[in-house]
C-alpha positions, 0 to 999 in steps of 0.5 A: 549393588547401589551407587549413589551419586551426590550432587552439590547442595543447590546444584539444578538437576533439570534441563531449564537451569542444569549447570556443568555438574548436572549436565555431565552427570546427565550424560552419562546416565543416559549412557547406562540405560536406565540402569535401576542400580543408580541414584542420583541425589540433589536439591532442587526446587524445580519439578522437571528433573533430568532423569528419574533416578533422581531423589530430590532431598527437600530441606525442611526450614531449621534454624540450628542447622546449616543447609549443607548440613541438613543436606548431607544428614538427609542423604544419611538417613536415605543411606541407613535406610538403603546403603550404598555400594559406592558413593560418588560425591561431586565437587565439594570435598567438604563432604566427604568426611561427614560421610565418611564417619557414617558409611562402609560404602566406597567413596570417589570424589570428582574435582569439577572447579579448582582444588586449591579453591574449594572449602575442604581442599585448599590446605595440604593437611585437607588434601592428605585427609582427603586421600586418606579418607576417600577412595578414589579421586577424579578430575576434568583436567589434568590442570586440576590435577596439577592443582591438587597434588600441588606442595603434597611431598612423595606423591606418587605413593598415592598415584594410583588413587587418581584419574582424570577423566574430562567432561563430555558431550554426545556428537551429533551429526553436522552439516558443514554446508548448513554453517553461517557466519557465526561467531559465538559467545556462550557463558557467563557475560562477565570481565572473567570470562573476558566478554568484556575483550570479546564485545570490543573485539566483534564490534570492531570485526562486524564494521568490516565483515558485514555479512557476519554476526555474533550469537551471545548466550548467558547471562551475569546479574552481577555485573553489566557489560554493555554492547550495542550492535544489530548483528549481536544477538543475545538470547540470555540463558538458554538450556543445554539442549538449544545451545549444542543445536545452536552451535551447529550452525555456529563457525566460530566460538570463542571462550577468552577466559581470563582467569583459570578456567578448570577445564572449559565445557564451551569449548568441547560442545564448541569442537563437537559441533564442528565450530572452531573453539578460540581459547586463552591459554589458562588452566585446562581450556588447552586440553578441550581441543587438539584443533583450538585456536590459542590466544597466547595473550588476551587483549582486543587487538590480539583476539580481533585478528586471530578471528579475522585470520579464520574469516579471512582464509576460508579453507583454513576455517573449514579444515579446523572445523572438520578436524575438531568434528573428525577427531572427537574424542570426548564421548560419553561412551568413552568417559563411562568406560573409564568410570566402569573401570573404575568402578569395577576396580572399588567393587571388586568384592562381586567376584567373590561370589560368582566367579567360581560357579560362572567361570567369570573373571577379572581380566586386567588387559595391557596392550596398545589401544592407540588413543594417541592416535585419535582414532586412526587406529581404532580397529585393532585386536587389541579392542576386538579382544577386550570386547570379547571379554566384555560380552562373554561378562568378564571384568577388565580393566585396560591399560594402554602401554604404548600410550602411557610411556608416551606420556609419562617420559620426563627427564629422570625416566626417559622412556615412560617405562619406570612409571609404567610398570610403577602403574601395573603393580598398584593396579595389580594391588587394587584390582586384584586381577584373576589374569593379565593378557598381555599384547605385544606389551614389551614395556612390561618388565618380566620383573614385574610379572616376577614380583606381582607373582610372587604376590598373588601366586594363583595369578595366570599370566596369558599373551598374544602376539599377531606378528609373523614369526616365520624365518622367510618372514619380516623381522624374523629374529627381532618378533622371535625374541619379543614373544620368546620374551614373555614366555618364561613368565606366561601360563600361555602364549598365543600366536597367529600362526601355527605353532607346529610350522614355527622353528623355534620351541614355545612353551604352552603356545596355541593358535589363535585366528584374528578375531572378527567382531560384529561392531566393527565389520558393519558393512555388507559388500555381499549384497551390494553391487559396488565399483572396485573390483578388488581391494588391497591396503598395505603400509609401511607401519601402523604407526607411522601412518604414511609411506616411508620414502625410500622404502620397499615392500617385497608385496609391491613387486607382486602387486604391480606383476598383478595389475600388469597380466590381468584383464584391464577391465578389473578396477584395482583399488590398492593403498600403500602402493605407487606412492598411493598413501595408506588408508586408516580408520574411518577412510579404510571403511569408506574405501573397502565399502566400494569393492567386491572382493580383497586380496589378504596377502602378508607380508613374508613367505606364507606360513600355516595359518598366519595371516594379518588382521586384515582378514577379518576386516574383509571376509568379515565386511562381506568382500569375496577373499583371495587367500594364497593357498600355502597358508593352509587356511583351507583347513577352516574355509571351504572354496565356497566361502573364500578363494584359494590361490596357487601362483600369480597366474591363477590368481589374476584368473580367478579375479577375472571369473568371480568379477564376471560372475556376480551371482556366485562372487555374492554367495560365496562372499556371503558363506565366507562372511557367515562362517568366520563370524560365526566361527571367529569372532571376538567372543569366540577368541578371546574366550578360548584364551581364558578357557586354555590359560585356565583349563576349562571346559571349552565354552564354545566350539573352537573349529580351529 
């Protein structure tokens, strides 16, 4: 398999003089690993190249033929020579019907600049040829997008042709003590770009702010834009490489754009580098940055004072700083799988071959990935599992339901849910998947599932469901007609509970243990001697974030029981208790990295085997577990790798013991940790979906 990566005549591959194009090209060729399959083509007449996948197609001097022209024939004869799976043509939809006439290969053009701006695409007659003739389109904004589809009548027909999937740039990590008094300027030094507005402004600003100074980076031979300061620094054009290292010492970046900028890159290395980008509100800079600073309009006096309001409030500028860092999302990691997904959806002729003999399969993965919550929730079954199907070197392609709807609801479909399922069954036809897992999908209409099987009739329909499904349990009725819901549709249904102690009949239903996964239990608390004793984290839902007022949780009673008849010289560490707010993503990681052991209690009355996720993350992280007894988990874990309770009593007792032993806390620790991921990780688990679903040969051991 061949991929071909075509670059705009002139554009420099090279860390010297690498434009937007080549830099997010770059980025995410280093995310694949000198992966041998792919080719990058381009004309330069620099020698220092980004990467040595590059080809640079040297144009010979030929007066009868454009240089454009010249330039895709030389890409043509290297492809006759060594055709391409798939071609992905960046920025210049003029390309593409030249190529088109002369390749079976796949083609995906990326929209880096304004569609309606561009020779190729400025016409609705070109943007309709364009959709006919390739097939898959990218943009870096949703406001390029916008542009695109623009006067196109019956668009959504061709929705599922489009992604937009945003430049990105590789964190590092930053020193928040290490920040100066810097205000930044980086690009193009011209009245577009505003760096006419920006000079007035800082100019003004650093008369009064004396202990503060402005780092200019660029350049604009056209046009020549004076500024006279000792604090203004200008280094002309730098590489990509001394920007993101300058922008760490950087509080402040300004990119006051007054035209339509596509998207805005200055202001995603700006936020990645924790310093607080200041935009205009134009085309798609609004979407680098949940954390920017909007000017609603441009003009000196507007932008002098929203950059003295964050010099002027010190805590104000450190949070922004800190949330723009924090919550990143522009990853190239992230930007690669969704291209992969894409990639894999145009290739999809490669199972053909193999999937039979190998048992290997694509997978088309509907649950909540909670992007919408920036991270927060990142660690959930949902990724665990799908990371299993990755390693055990299945295709998936995801689909975030939660996320979706939330983003497609307008007013003539107020729930996002038409659109949604509108998506599954175009994805369906594209990706052709072997199964759909669903999780917890409840916007997926059995309607749906009906028609898509009425299509591929060799389709296998698979969901999980992690919720308590006991009658002593919290939403008891409510989680017995969800999963109840799906299962007239389903091949299988799997549960995290027994489904022997269930008192409901459901149809091809197995257990399914919640999946450790080696990515993501990192920590090794077994070997470390740390403060907290025990570790305890409830909410009052996953979503909402926070403690509910008012609310109770029936585990609060036992909890506080807990603290009150135990020695005192256990230190508790509980969240979501005692108006003590929940913990979440990272913080979760930091608080449980500090205790010994954790207390895996659910909510509801115990039930054979059912548990939260929250047992994988602490026996999985090396804390010695406390499980009750009357879940039966005994079944898989001896007393040396986890601790059995019987009451209230004997637990506060055990806690006590195993604080006060702190060689055999650590073995037994260590045995549990062993044993669940050796036993239930996510390889292991999400396999054993696929290998019941299909009715294969176990791949593995399944001890359960």
């Amino acid at each position: 398999m061949k991929i071909s990566i075509l670059l705009p005549y002139k554009e420099n591959f090279t860390s010297k003089k690498a434009g937007a194009v080549s830099i997010f090209v770059n980025s995410i060729l280093k995310e694949e690993n000198n992966n041998k399959n792919y080719f990058v083509f381009g004309n330069t007449d620099d020698k220092k190249y980004l990467d040595n996948r590059y080809i640079n197609l040297k144009l010979k001097n030929n007066l009868f033929n454009s240089k454009t022209n010249s330039y895709i024939k030389l890409f043509l004869e290297n492809e006759k020579k060594n055709p391409s799976s798939l071609i992905e043509i960046h920025n210049r939809p003029i390309y593409v019907k030249k190529i088109r006439n002369q390749t079976n290969a796949k083609i995906v053009l990326y929209f880096h600049n304004d569609p309606l701006s561009m020779n190729g695409s400025k016409s609705i007659d070109e943007r309709i040829s364009l959709i006919n003739n390739v097939d898959h389109f990218i943009f870096n904004s949703q406001w390029s997008f916008s542009r695109f589809k623009k006067d196109i009548k019956n668009f959504s027909k061709y929705e599922s042709k489009f992604s937009v999937i945003y430049q990105c740039v590789k964190p590092t990590k930053v020193n928040f003590k290490k920040k100066k008094n810097i205000i930044s300027f980086i690009g193009k030094l011209n009245s577009a770009k505003g760096f006419d507005i920006f000079v007035s402004a800082v100019t003004k600003i650093l008369t009064i702010k004396k202990d503060w100074k402005v780092l200019v980076i660029g350049d604009e031979p056209r046009e020549k834009i004076a500024f006279d300061h000792e604090r203004i620094i200008n280094y002309g054009f730098k590489d990509h490489e001394f920007i993101l290292d300058k922008l760490k010492e950087v509080s402040i970046s300004v990119i006051c754009s007054r035209w339509d900028e596509p998207l805005g890159r200055a202001s995603i290395e700006a936020a990645s580098r924790g310093s607080v980008p200041i935009i205009t509100n134009k085309g798609g800079l609004p979407e680098t940055s949940k954390y920017a600073v909007i000017l609603k309009s441009l003009s000196e006096k507007v932008l002098k004072k929203k950059i003295l309001d964050l010099i002027n409030n010190n805590n104000l500028l450190k949070e922004l700083q800190k949330k723009n860092y924090n919550e990143f999302i522009f990853t190239p990691k992230n930007t690669l799988d969704k291209i992969n997904k894409i990639r894999n959806s145009l290739l999809n002729k490669f199972k053909i071959n193999f999937h039979n003999k190998k048992n290997n399969f694509k997978i088309f993965h509907i649950t909540n990935f909670n992007e919408k919550h920036n991270g927060r929730l990142h660690y959930n079954t949902g990724r665990r599992i799908n990371n299993g199907f990755i390693r055990n070197n299945h295709i998936v392609y995801t689909l975030s339901d939660r996320d979706f709807t939330h983003y497609s609801k307008n007013l003539i479909d107020i729930k996002g849910t038409n659109n949604f399922n509108i998506k599954i069954i175009e994805i369906n036809k594209t990706f052709k998947p072997d199964i759909i897992v669903l999780g917890h999908a409840d916007s997926v209409n059995n309607s749906t599932i009906d028609e898509i099987k009425n299509i591929n009739k060799n389709i296998k329909i698979a969901q999980w469901f992690l919720d308590p499904v006991s009658k002593k349990g919290p939403d008891y009725q409510k989680n017995k007609e969800r999963v109840l819901d799906k299962s007239i549709f389903c091949d299988t249904t799997f549960i995290t509970t027994s489904p022997d102690a269930i008192d409901f009949n459901l149809k091809n239903s197995f257990f399914l243990p919640n999946p450790s996964d080696s990515s993501f239990e990192i920590l090794n608390n077994h070997n470390n001697d740390l403060e907290n004793d025990l570790f305890f984290a409830m909410s009052h839902g996953v979503h909402r974030g926070v403690l509910k007022k008012g609310k109770i949780d029936k585990r609060e009673i036992f909890l506080n029981k807990l603290i009150n008849i135990s020695d005192k010289s256990i230190k508790f560490d509980f969240y979501g208790l005692n108006n003590k707010q929940p913990v979440w993503g990272n913080e979760f990681l930091e608080a449980i990295s500090n205790c010994k052991m954790g207390l895996n209690l659910s909510r509801g009355e115990p039930l054979k085997y059912y548990s939260s996720d929250r047992i994988a993350q602490l026996i999985g992280n090396g804390l010695l577990t406390f499980i009750d007894r009357k879940t039966c988990l005994d079944d898989f874990f001896t007393d040396k790798e986890a601790v059995f309770y019987n009451n209230l009593s004997d637990l506060s007792e055990k806690i006590l013991k195993f604080k006060k032993d702190v060689k055999l806390r650590k073995n037994y620790a260590r045995n549990g940790k062993n044993k669940y991921m050796k036993h239930f990780n996510s390889d292991i688990v999400s396999q054993y979906i696929l290998d019941k679903t299909f009715n294969l040969k176990n791949k593995y051991n399944y001890i359960w």
